[in-house]
C-alpha positions, 0 to 999 in steps of 0.5 A: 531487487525492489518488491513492493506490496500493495493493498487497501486498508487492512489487506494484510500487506504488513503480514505478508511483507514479513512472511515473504521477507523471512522467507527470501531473506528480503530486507523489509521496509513497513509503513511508518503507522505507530510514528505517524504523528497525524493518522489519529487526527485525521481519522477523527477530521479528514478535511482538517488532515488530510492534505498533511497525511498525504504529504506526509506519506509521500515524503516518508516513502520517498525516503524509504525507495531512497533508502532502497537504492542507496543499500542495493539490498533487496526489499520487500516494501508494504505500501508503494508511493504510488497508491498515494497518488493515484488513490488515496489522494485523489479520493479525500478529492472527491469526496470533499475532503482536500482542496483542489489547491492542496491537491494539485499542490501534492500531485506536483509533488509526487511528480517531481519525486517520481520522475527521480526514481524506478518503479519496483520490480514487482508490485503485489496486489492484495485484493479484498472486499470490505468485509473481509478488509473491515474483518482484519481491521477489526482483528488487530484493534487499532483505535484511531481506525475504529472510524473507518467508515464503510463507504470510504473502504469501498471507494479505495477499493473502487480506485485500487481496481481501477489502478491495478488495470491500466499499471503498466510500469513493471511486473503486476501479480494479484492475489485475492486475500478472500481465498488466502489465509496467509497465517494459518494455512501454509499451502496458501502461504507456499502457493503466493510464494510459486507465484512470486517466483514465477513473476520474478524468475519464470519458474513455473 
């Protein structure tokens, strides 16, 4: 089983990733963040990084989903390949930030390596406004994303949205981070867990 979660910078999908894995005993697979040897320039110059970021998040996940089918295991992922696609990307597009050449460039790419694998299972959206995403962000102190800026934020919220309503390739559960506190309250950690298996096994 394939469970992924999706979210925008900041959401929480590290820390629901772990909890949901201890808890169902899924193997999880995090974002490669520490080791990524471009986030910190490109946070200090989008335009000049940006085309190496994406491709560089592409592969890394591409290899993880690899990885998944290869262990038949059942894994919770933080990220999908997909968000790439259809949102960070295009969005350092039109803001300026990436050619049109280095973009289709990499959406050729994401093309070619989706059509060799499955969509998961289940996809769980962490649904955020900017100042609860800039508030978390904040919390955990990570100083190549101090230049974050505000507008770039409410972009990638903008687009996750308008993925999330036309997804259509498996199973879809949103849940809204504004009204959850996954770590301090265990209700709403056990209320995400109902949901999940409602998704996955219709137990209501």
């Amino acid at each position: 089983m394939h469970i992924a979660i999706a979210g925008n910078i900041g959401s929480g999908k590290t820390t629901l990733a772990g909890l949901l894995s201890k808890h169902f005993g899924w193997e999880p697979h995090y974002e490669d963040v520490d080791d990524n040897p471009y986030l910190n320039d490109f946070y200090n110059d989008m335009q000049r990084w940006s085309f190496n970021l994406q491709v560089y998040f592409l592969n890394s996940r591409f290899n993880q989903i690899l990885k998944i089918l290869e262990t038949g295991k059942s894994i919770i992922q933080d990220r999908t390949i997909y968000e790439d696609a259809y949102i960070f990307a295009p969005n350092l597009h039109s803001m300026g930030l990436m050619s049109t050449r280095d973009f289709e460039n990499y959406f050729t790419l994401f093309n070619l390596m989706t059509s060799l694998i499955q969509p998961p299972d289940l996809i769980i959206y962490l649904r955020a406004t900017v100042p609860t995403l800039v508030s978390q962000i904040q919390s955990r102190g990570r100083k190549y994303e101090s230049n974050i800026r505000l507008d770039y934020l409410t972009r990638l919220n903008e687009r996750y949205e308008a993925w999330v309503e036309a997804y259509n390739l498996g199973k879809l559960l949103i849940v809204d981070v504004d009204n959850y506190n996954f770590i301090a309250k265990t209700e709403d950690l056990s209320s995400v867990i109902d949901k999940v298996n409602a998704q996955l096994h219709g137990l209501f």
